[in-house]
C-alpha positions in Angstrom: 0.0 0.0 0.0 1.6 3.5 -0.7 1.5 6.2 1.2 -1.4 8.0 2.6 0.0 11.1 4.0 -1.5 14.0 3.0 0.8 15.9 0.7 2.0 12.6 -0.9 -1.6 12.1 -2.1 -2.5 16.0 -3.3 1.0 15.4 -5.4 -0.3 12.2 -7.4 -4.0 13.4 -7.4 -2.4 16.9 -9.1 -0.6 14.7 -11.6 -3.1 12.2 -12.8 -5.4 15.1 -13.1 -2.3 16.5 -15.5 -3.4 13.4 -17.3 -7.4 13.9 -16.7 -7.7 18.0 -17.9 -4.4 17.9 -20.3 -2.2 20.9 -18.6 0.0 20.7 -15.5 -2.0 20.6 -12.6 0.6 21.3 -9.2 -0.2 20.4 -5.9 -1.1 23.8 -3.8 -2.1 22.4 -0.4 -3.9 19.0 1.2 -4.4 17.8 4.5 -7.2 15.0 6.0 -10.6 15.8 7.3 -12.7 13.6 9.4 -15.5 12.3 7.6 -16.4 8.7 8.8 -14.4 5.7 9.9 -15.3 3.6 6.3 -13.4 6.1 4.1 -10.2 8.7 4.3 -11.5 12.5 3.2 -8.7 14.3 2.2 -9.4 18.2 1.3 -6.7 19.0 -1.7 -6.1 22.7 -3.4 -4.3 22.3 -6.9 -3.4 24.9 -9.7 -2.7 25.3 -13.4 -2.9 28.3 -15.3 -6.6 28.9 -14.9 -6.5 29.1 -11.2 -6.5 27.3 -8.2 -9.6 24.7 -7.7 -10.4 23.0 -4.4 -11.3 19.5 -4.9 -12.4 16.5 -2.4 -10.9 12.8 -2.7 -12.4 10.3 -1.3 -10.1 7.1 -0.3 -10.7 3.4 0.5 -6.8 2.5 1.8 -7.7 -0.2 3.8 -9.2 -2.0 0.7 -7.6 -5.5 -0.3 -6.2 -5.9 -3.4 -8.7 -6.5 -6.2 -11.7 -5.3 -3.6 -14.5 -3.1 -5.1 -13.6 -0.3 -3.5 -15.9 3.4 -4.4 -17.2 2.1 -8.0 -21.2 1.9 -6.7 -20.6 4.7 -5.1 -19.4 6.8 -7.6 -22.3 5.2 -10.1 -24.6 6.5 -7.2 -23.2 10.0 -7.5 -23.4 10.1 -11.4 -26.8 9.2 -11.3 -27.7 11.3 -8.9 -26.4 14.6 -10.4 -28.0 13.5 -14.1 -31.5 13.4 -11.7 -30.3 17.1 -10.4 -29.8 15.9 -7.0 -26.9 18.6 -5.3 -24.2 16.2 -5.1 -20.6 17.0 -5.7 -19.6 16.5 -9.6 -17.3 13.5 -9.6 -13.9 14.4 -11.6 -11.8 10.9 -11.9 -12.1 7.2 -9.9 -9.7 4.6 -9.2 -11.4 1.4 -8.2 -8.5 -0.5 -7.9 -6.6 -1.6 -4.7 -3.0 -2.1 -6.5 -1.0 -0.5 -9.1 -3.0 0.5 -11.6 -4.4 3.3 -9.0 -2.1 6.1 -8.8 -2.3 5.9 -4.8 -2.3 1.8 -4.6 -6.1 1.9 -3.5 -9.0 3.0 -4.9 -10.4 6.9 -4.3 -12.2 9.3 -6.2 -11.7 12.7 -6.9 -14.9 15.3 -6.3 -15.1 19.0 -7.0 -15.6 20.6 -3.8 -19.0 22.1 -2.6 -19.0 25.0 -0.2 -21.1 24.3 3.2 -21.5 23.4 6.6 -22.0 19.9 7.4 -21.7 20.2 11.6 -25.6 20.1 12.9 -25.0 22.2 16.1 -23.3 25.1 13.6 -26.8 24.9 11.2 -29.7 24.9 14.2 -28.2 27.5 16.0 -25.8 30.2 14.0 -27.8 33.3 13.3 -26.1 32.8 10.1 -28.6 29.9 9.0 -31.6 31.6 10.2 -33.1 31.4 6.5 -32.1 28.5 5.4 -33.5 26.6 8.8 -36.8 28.4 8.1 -36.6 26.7 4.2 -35.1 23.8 5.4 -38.3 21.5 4.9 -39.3 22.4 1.7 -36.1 22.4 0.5 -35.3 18.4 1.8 -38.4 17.6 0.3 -37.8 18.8 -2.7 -34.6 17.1 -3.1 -36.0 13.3 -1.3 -38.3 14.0 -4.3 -35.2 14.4 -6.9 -33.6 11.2 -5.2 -36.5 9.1 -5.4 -37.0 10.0 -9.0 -33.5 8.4 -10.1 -32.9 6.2 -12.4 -32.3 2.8 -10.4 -31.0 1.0 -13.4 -27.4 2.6 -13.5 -26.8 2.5 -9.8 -26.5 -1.1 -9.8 -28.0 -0.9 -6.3 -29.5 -3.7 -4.3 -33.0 -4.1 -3.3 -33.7 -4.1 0.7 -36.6 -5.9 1.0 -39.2 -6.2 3.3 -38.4 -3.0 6.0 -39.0 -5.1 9.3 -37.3 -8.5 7.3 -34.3 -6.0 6.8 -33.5 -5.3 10.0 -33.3 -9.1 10.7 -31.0 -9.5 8.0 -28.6 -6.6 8.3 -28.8 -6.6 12.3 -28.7 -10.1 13.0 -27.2 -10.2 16.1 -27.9 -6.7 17.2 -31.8 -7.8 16.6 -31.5 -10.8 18.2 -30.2 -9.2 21.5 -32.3 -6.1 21.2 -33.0 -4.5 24.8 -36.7 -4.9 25.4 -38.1 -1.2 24.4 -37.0 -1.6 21.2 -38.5 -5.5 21.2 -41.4 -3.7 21.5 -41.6 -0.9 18.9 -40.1 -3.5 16.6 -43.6 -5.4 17.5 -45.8 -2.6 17.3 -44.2 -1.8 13.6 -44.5 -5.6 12.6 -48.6 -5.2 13.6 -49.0 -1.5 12.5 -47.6 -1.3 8.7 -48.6 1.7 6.8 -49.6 1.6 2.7 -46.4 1.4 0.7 -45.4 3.8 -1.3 -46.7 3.9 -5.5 -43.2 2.3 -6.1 -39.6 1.7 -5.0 -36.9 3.5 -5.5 -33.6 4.9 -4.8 -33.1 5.4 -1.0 -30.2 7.4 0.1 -30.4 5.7 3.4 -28.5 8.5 5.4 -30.5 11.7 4.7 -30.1 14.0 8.2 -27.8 16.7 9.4 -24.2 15.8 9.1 -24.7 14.2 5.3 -26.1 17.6 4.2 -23.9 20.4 2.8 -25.8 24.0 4.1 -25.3 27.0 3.2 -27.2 30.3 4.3 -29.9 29.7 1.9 -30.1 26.3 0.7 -29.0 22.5 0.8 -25.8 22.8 -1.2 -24.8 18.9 -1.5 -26.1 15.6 -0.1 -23.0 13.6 0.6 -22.2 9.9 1.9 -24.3 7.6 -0.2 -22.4 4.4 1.2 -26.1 3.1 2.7 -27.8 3.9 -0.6 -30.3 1.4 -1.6 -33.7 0.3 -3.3 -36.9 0.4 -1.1 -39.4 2.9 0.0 -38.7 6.1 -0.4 -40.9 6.7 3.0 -37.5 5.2 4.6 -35.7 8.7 3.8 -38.7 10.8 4.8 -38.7 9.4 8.2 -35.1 8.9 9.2 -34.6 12.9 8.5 -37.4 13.4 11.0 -36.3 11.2 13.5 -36.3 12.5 17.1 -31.9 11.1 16.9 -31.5 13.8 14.0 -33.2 16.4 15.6 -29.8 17.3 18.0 -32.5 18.5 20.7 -34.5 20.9 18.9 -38.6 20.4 18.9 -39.3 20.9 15.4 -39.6 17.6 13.4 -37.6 17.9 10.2 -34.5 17.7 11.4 -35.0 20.2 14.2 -35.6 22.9 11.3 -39.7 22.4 9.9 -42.6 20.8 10.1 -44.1 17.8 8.4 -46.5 19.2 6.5 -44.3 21.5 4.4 -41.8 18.7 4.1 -44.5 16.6 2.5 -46.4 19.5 0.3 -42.9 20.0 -0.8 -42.2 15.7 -1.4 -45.5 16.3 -3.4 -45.0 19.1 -5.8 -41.7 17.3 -7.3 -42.8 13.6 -6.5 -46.3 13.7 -8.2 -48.0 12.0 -4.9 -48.0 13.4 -1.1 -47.5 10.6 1.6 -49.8 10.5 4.9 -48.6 11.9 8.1 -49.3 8.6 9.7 -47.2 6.9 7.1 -44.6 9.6 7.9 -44.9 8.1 11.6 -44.1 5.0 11.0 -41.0 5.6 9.2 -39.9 7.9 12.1 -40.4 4.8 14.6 -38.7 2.3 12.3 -35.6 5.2 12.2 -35.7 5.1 16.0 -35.3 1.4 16.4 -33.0 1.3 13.3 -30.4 4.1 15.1 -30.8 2.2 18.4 -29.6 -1.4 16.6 -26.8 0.4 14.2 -25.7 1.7 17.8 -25.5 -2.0 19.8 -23.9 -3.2 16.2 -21.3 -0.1 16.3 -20.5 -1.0 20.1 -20.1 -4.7 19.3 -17.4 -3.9 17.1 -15.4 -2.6 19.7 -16.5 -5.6 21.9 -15.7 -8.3 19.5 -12.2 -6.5 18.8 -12.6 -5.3 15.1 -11.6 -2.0 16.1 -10.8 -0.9 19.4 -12.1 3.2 19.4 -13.4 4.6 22.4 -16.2 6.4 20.4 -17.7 2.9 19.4 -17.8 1.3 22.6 -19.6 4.9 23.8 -22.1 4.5 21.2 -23.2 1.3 22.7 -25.0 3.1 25.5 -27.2 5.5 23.4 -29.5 3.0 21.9 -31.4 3.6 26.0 -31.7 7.0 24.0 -33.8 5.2 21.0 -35.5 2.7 23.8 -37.0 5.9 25.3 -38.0 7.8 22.4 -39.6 4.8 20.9 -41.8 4.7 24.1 -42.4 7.7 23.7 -43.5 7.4 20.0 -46.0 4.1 21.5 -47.4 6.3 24.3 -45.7 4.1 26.8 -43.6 6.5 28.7 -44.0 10.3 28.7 -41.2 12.8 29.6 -39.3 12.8 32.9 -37.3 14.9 34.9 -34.9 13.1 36.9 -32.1 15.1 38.1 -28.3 14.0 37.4 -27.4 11.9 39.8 -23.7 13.9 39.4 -25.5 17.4 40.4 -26.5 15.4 43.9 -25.1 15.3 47.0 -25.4 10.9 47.3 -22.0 9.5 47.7 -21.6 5.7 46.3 -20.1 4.2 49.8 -20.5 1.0 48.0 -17.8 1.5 45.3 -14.9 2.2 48.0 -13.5 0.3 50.9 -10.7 -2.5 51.1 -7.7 -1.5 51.1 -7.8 1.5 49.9 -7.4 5.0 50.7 -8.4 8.0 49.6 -9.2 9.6 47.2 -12.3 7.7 46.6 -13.1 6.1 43.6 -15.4 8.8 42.3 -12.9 11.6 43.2 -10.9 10.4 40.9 -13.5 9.8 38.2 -14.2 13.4 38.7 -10.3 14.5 38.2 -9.9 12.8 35.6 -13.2 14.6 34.1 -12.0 17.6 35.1 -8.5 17.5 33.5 -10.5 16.1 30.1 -13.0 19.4 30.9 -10.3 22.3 32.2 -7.3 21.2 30.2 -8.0 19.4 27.1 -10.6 20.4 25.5 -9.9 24.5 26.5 -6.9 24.2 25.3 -7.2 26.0 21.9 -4.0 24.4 20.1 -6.0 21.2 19.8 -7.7 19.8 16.9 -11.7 19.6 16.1 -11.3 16.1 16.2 -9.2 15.8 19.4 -11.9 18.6 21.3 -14.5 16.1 19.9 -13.0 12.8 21.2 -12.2 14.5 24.6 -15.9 15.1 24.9 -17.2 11.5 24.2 -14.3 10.7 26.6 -16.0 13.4 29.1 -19.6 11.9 28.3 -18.1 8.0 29.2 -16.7 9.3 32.7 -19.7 10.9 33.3 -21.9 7.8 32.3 -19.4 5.7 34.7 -20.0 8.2 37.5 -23.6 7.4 37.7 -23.8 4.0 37.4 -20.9 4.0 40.5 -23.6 6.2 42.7 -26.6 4.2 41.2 -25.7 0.5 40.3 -26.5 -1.2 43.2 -29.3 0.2 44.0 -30.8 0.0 40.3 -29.8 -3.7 40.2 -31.8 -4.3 43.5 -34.9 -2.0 42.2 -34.6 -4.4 38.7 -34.8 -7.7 40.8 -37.6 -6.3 42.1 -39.4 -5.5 39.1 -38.8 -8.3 37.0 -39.4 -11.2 39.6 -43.0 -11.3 39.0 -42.8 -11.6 35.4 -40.6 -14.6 36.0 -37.2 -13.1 34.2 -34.1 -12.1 35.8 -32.2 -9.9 34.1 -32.8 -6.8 31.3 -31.8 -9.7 28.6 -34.2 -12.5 29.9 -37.1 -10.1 29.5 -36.2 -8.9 26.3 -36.3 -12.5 25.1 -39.3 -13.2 26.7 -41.2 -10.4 24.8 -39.6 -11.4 21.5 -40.6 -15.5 22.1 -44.3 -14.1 23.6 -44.0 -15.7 26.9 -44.3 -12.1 28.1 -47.4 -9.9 25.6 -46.2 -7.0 24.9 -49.1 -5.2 24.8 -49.6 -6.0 28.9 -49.5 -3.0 30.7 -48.0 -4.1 33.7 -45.0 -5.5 31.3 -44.8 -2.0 29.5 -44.7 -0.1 32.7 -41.7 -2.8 33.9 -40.1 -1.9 30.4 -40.3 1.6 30.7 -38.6 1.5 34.2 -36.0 0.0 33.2 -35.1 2.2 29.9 -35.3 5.1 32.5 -32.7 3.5 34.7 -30.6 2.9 31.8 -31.0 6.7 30.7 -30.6 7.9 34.0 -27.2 6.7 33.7 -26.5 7.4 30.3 -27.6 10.7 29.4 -30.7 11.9 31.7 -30.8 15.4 30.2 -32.8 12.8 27.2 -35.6 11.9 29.6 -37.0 15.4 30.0 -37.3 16.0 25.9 -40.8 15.4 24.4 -41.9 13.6 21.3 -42.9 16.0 18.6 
């Protein structure tokens, strides 16, 4: 494999585009941006004597020799910007993982599109105040665009059956779901909506963070890696899923309401889905989320990559659990203060041998240091601030369950002795074999006790927002 250090790359991407346009090309500048763990993103300037041009290439170095590589991608791309989808115009692609690609693995080379991808930046900056009030119209607009491509040259694969899908590409995830999402995935299995007129192209991905914005308009829809055949309802409801809304209480991605989103679907699409529909998709995005997180965690569990930000991840689907009882009308919101804001001390978790400090006192320095130190230094990276936070959120979520383990393990026992299970995982698999209905109320109130524990230690600022 050559190299994949930044400058080394801009300086074989400037000369095979020598090759590509005709006229010297020179490397001006190239470093690497964060942009997923699947791919390397590296943002290149190069220069002839028309100008400078910025340019994106996209990078698959871990790809063994002879592997696909970014081919369907690409072909998703193409036919994407024929349909007049805002997607970045692709300029030259390698699929190869040897030689014959001027890096030694496969990449593609993108024009680059101005805007900001970083959700926090777009729902709050006064600088996206018109564009958030667009936002809805403007998404459905382009879902409309994407679901009007032509399938045929995006050699993409058909999904299938929606609740069948998540057997197939969870397997184990779904298998050892914890029980609130056993229960939505019930509720969708007896509650399916009216499919759409037809299949088509699904993006798979469409939220905040995949969007290029600008302060008046959705300037790119990247990362098609989850692209797929199915119903186009799919893309409708995992951009309005409570997970993509970063906290705000406006449905479409924190930005709109449903209704313009769907007028807007219906102008370019030719048909206007149902709210309800619209629903249904939003709940099947909610347990989908919470299964892609247990399936992200168990890839840090099983060993394939060891990255503190996976094995985080794990604990956020009690996150989906809780907003997919909220969806059912099985929980409501909750104010539980943080256990870490308290004055309880977790005598438990000390004693032995050893002295002070105390087991949580040092918890709390080391949060400190990540708090005071790292991330205000203002040398660091984006990427470093942003790990030392998740590394900031996983103290915190050890914290609480030191001050409240025991005593949610005893208050579990308690609940889940007269259903006859003993654990979180022995009820889940009791509502998925039926032993345990899941429409019992006594068993939904046991279910949604113990998603609040879970979120109580995770994250309980989640249990006060409502479902919208």
């Amino acid at each position: 494999m050559r190299s994949t250090n930044p400058t080394e790359v801009g300086e074989r991407i400037a000369e095979r585009l020598s090759t590509v346009w005709d006229r010297p090309v020179t490397l001006r500048d190239a470093r690497v941006v964060p942009a997923g763990a699947s791919r390397t993103t590296y943002a290149v300037t190069v220069g002839d004597e028309r100008g400078d041009e910025a340019i994106i290439v996209r990078a698959a170095p871990a790809a063994a020799p002879g592997a696909g590589g970014l081919r369907s991608e690409v072909d998703v791309l193409r036919a994407a910007y024929v349909a007049g989808v805002p997607v970045p115009e692709v300029l030259d692609l390698s699929d190869s993982a040897d030689e014959q690609s001027v890096l030694g693995f496969p990449y593609a080379v993108m024009r680059f599109v101005d805007g900001e991808s970083i959700a926090r930046r777009i729902l709050r900056d006064d600088a996206y105040g018109s564009v958030r009030d667009d936002f809805a119209r403007q998404a459905g607009t382009v879902l409309a665009r994407i679901h009007a491509m032509k399938s045929t040259s995006t050699g993409l694969d058909h999904i299938g059956d929606p609740i069948e899908a998540l057997h197939t590409l969870f397997a184990r995830e779904y298998a050892h779901a914890p029980a609130g999402l056993v229960l939505a995935i019930d509720w969708l299995d007896r509650h399916r909506p009216e499919s759409a007129p037809s299949d088509t192209v699904v993006h798979g991905d469409f939220r905040l963070g995949n969007l290029l914005i600008t302060p008046d308009r959705i300037s790119a829809v990247l990362d098609w890696e989850l692209a797929h055949l199915g119903d186009p309802m799919e893309d409708l409801g995992w951009l309005c899923a409570k997970a993509w809304r970063f906290g705000v209480p406006r449905p479409v991605a924190g930005m709109g309401a449903r209704a313009d989103l769907l007028d807007a679907y219906a102008q370019v699409a030719g048909w206007r889905p149902t709210e309800d529909a619209l629903r249904w998709w939003e709940l099947y995005a909610t347990v989908r989320w919470g299964l892609i997180c247990g399936s992200q965690a168990n890839r840090y569990l099983d060993g394939t990559e060891r990255s503190m930000e996976l094995a985080a991840i794990g604990r956020r689907s009690a996150e989906q659990e809780f907003d997919a009882l909220l969806s059912l009308g099985i929980t409501t919101p909750v104010s539980i203060p943080d256990p870490l804001n308290t004055e309880e001390t977790a005598l438990a978790a000390d004693g032995g041998p050893h002295t002070a400090p105390a087991l949580l006192d040092l918890l709390d320095a080391v949060s400190g240091f990540l708090t005071d130190e790292v991330a205000a230094d203002s040398g660091i990276s984006p990427q470093v601030r942003f790990r030392t936070r998740v590394a900031g959120n996983v103290l915190a979520t050890v914290r609480r369950q030191v001050l409240l383990g025991a005593q949610q393990a005893e208050a579990s026992r308690r609940r889940l002795a007269p259903l006859g299970v003993y654990s979180s995982a022995e009820l889940a698999d009791a509502l998925r074999g039926g032993s345990l209905a899941a429409g019992d109320d006594t068993v939904r109130a046991v279910v949604a006790a113990e998603v609040i524990d879970r979120l109580t230690v995770a994250n309980p600022k989640h249990l006060t927002q409502p479902d919208c």
